[in-house]
LOVO-415568 format. One record per residue (C-alpha): y, x, z; residue number from 1. Coordinates in steps of 0.1 Angstrom, whole numbers, plus 5000, padded with zeros to 4 digits. Layout:
<sites>
+------+------+------+-----+
!    y !    x !    z !   k !
+------+------+------+-----+
!    Y !    X !    Z ! NUM !
...
+------+------+------+-----+
</sites>
This chain:
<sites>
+------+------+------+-----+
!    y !    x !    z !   k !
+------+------+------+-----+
! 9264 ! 9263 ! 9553 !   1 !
! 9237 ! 9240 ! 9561 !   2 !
! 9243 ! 9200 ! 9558 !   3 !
! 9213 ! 9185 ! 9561 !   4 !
! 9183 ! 9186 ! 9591 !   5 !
! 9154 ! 9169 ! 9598 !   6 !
! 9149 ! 9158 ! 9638 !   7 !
! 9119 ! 9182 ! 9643 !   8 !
! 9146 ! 9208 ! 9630 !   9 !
! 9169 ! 9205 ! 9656 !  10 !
! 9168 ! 9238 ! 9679 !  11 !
! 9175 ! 9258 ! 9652 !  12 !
! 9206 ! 9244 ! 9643 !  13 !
! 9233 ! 9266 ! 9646 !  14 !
! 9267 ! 9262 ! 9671 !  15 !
! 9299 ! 9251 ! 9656 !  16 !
! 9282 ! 9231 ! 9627 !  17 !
! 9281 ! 9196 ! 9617 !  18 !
! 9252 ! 9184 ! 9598 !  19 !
! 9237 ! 9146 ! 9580 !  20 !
! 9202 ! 9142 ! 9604 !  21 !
! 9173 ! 9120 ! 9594 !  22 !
! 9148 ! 9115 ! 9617 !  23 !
! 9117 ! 9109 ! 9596 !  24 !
! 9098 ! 9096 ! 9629 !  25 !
! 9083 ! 9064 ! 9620 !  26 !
! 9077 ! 9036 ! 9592 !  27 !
! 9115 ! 9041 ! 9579 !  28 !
! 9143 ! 9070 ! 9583 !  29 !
! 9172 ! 9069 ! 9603 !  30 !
! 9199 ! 9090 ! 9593 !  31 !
! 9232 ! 9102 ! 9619 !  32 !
! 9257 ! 9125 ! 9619 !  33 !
! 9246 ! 9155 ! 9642 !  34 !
! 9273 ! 9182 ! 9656 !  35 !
! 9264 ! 9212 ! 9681 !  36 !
! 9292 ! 9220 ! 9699 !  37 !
! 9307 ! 9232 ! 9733 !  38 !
! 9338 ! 9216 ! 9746 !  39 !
! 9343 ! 9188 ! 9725 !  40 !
! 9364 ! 9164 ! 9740 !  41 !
! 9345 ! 9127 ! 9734 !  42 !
! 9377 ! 9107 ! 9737 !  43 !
! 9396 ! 9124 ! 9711 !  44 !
! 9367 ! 9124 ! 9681 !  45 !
! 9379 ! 9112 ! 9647 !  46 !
! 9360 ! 9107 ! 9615 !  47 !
! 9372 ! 9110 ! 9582 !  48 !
! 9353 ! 9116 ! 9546 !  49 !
! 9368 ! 9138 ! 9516 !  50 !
! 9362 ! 9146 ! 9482 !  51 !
! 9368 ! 9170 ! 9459 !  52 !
! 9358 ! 9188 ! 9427 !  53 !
! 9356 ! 9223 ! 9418 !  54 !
! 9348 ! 9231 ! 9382 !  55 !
! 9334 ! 9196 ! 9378 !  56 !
! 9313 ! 9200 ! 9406 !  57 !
! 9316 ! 9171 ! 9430 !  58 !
! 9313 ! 9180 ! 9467 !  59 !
! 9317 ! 9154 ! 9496 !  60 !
! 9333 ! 9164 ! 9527 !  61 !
! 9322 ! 9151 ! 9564 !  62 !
! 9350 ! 9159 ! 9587 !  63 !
! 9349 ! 9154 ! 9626 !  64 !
! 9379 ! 9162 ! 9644 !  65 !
! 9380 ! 9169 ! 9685 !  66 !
! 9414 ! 9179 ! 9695 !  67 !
! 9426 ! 9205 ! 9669 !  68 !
! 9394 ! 9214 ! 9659 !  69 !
! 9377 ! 9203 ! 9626 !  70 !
! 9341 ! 9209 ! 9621 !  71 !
! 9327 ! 9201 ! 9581 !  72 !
! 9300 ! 9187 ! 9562 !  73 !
! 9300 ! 9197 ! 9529 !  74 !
! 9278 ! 9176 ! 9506 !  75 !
! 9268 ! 9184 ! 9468 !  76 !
! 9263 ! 9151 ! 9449 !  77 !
! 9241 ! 9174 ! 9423 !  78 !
! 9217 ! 9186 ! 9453 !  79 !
! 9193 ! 9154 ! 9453 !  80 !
! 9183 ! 9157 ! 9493 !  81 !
! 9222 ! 9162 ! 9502 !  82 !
! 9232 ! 9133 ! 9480 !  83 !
! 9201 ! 9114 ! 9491 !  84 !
! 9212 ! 9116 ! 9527 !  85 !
! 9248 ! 9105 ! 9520 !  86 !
! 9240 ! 9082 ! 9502 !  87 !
! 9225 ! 9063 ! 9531 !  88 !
! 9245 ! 9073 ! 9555 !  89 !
! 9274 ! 9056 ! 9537 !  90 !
! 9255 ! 9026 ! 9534 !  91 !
! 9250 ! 9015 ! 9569 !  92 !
! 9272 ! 8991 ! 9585 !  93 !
! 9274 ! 9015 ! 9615 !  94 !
! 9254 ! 9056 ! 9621 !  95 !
! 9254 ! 9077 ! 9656 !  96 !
! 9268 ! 9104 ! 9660 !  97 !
! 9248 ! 9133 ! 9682 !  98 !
! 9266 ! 9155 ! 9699 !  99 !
! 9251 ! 9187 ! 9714 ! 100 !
! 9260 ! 9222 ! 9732 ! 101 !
! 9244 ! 9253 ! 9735 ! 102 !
! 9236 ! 9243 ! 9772 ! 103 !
! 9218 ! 9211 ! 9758 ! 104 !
! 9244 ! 9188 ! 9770 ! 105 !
! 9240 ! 9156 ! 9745 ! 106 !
! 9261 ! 9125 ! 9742 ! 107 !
! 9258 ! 9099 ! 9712 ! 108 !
! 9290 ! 9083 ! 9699 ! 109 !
! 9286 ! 9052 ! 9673 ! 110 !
! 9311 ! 9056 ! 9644 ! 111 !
! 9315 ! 9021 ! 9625 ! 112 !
! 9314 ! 9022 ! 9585 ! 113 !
! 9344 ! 9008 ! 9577 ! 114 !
! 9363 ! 8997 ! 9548 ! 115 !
! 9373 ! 9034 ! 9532 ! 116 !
! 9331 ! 9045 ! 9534 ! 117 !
! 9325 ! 9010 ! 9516 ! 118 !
! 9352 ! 9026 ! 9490 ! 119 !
! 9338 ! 9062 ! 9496 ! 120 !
! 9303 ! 9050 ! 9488 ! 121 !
! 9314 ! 9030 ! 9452 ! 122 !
! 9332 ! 9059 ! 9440 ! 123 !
! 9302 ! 9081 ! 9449 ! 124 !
! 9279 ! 9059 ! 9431 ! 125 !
! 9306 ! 9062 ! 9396 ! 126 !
! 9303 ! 9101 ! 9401 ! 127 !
! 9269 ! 9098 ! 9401 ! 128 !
! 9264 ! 9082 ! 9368 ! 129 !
! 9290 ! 9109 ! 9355 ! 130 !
! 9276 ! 9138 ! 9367 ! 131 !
! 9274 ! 9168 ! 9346 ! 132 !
! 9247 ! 9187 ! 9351 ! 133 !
! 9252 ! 9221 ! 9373 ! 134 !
! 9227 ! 9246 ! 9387 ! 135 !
! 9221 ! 9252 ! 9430 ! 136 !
! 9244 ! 9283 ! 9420 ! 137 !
! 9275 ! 9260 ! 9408 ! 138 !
! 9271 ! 9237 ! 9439 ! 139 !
! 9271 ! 9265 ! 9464 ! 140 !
! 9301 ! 9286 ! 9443 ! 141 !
! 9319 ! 9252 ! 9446 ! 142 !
! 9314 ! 9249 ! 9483 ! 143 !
! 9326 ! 9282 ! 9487 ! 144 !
! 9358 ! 9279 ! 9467 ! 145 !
! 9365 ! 9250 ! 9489 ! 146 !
! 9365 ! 9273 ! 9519 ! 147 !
! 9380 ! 9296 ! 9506 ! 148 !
! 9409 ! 9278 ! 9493 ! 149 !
! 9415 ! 9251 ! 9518 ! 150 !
! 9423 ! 9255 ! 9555 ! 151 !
! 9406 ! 9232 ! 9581 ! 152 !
! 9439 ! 9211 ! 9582 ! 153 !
! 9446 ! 9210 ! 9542 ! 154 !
! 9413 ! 9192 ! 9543 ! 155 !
! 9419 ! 9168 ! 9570 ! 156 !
! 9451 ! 9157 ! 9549 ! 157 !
! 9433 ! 9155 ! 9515 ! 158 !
! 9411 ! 9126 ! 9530 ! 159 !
! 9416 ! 9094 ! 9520 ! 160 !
! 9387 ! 9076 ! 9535 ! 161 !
! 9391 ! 9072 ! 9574 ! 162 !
+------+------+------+-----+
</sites>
C-alpha cells in the first residue's frame, strides 16, 4: 500500500488510494493529502486520523470518507519518509486535499487542522521518543494485520481525532 508520493509521481498513482503528497517544486515543500478516485461525492467528504499499534509498532491511519466509502492512509512512525511527511502535515494550520479520477477530473478541498490533529500531532511526537526499534518487515506485517483485522468501518469508529 503506498502512502507517500512525490508531485512528479503522480500518474502512476494507483485508483482507489489515498496518499501524503509533497511537492518538492521550489525553495520549500508543500505537503497535501492526495486521493484518486471516481465518484466521490465533494459535499459529503470527512476527515478523520487513527492510531493504532500492532506488536508495538505504531501505525497512523489517514482516513477520508465520501458517502460510505472509506479510503486509508496508513503511516509507519518507524519508516522515516512516512513519519517525515506526517509529521508536517499535522503541523500546518490548514493542508489541500487533491482529488483525482481516472478521467483526470481534479478538484482541491481545504481541510482545516483542527484541535484533535494539534492532539494527534503531541501524542505522535511522545511515540516518537518511545519508539522501539522495528525492521521495514515489522512495519509492513503491522500494516497488514491492521487490514486484515479491521474492517473499513471498525476503523472509522476507532478514531478519536476528527
Amino acid at each position: 500500500m503506498l502512502s507517500t508520493i512525490v508531485i512528479d509521481q503522480l500518474e502512476k498513482l494507483p485508483l482507489n488510494n489515498l496518499v501524503i503528497l509533497k511537492d518538492n517544486l521550489g525553495s520549500t515543500d508543500i505537503f497535501s493529502l492526495c486521493l484518486k478516485a471516481n465518484n466521490v461525492d465533494i459535499k459529503s467528504l470527512y476527515f478523520k486520523i487513527a492510531f493504532i499499534s500492532i506488536d508495538n509498532v505504531p501505525i497512523g491511519i489517514l482516513m477520508i470518507k465520501s458517502n460510505d466509502k472509506i479510503y486509508k492512509c496508513l503511516i509507519g512512525f518507524n519508516m522515516p519518509k512516512e513519519f517525515e511527511y506526517l509529521r508536517h502535515l499535522m503541523s500546518l494550520e490548514s493542508f489541500n486535499l487533491f482529488l483525482f479520477s481516472d478521467k483526470t477530473e481534479k478538484s482541491i478541498i481545504r481541510i482545516e487542522n483542527l484541535d484533535g490533529s494539534k492532539k494527534f500531532s503531541h501524542a505522535m511526537s511522545a511515540v516518537q521518543s518511545n519508539m522501539p526499534d522495528t525492521s521495514i518487515r515489522d512495519v509492513d506485517y503491522a500494516k497488514q494485520e491492521i487490514l486484515n483485522t479491521f474492517s473499513d468501518d471498525e476503523l472509522w469508529n476507532l478514531s478519536i481525532f476528527e
